[in-house]
C-alpha positions as CSV (number, residue, x, y, z in Angstrom):
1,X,21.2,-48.2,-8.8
2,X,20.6,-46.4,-12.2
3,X,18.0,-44.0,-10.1
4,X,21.3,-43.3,-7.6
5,X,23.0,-42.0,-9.9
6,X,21.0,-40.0,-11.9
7,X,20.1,-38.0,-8.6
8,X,24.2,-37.6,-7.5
9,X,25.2,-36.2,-11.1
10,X,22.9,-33.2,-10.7
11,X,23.4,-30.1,-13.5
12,X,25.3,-27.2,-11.9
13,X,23.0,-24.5,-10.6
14,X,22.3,-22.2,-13.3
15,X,23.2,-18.4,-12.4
16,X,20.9,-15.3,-13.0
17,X,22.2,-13.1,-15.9
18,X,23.3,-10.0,-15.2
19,X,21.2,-7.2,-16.5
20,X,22.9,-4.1,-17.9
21,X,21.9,-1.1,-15.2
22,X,19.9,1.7,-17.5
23,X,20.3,5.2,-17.2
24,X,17.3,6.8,-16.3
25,X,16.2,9.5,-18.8
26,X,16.5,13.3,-17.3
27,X,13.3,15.1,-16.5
28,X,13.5,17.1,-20.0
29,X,13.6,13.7,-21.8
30,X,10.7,12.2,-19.8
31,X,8.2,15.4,-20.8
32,X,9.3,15.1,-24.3
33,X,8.5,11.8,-24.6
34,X,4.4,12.9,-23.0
35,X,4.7,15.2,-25.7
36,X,5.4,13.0,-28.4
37,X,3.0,10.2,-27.2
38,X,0.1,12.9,-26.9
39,X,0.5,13.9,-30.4
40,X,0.3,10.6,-31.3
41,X,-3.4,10.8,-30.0
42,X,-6.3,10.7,-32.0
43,X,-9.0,12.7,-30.8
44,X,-12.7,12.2,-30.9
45,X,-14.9,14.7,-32.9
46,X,-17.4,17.4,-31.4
47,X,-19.8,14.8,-32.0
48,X,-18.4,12.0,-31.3
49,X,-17.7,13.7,-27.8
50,X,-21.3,14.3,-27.5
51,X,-22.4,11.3,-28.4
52,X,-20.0,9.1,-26.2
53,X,-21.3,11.2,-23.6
54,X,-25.2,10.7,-23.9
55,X,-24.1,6.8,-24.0
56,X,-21.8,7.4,-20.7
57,X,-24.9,9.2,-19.3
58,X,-27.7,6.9,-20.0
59,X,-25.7,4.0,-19.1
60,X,-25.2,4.9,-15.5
61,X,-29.1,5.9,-15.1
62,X,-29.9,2.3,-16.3
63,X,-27.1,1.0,-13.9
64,X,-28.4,3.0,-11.2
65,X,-32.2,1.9,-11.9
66,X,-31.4,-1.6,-12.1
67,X,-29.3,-1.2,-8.6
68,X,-32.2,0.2,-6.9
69,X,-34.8,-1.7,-8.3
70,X,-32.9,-5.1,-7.4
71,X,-32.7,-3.4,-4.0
72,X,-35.6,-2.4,-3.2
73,X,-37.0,-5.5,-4.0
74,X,-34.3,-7.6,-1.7
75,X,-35.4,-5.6,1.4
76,X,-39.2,-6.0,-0.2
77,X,-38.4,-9.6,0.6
78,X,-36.3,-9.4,3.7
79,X,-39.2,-6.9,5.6
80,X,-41.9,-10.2,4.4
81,X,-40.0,-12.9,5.5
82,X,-38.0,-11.4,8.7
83,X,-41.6,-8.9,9.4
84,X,-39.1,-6.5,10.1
85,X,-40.7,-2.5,10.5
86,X,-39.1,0.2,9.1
């Protein structure tokens, strides 16, 4: 009986707050706040620019090395076990 009425004296359904409606900042406001977030920005050197570069540029040759290489070598084995011509 104990479990009985534990389940009938159930808490009141709880209601969602209201959020406040905010007004949406004006297209002059909006631009003025890129402005002050790009000055904010801390850009990199001449030479940090062309070294960050060089790394971008070598990365993606070794990505694209590896990619082919583990390619070439998957339809290396599909052609020996299948005997398929190309």
């Amino acid at each position: 009986m104990a479990k009985e009425n534990k389940l009938e004296a159930k808490a009141p359904a709880k209601k969602k707050p209201v959020r406040p409606k905010r007004e949406r900042p004006s297209i002059r406001e909006y631009f003025k706040g890129i402005r002050t977030e790009v000055k904010k920005v801390v850009w990199p050197t001449r030479k940090e620019l062309g070294t960050f570069t060089v790394v971008v540029i070598l990365t993606c040759t070794f990505f694209a090395l590896a990619f082919w290489g583990i390619d070439s070598g998957v339809l290396a084995m599909l052609k020996g076990i299948l005997g398929i011509n190309m």
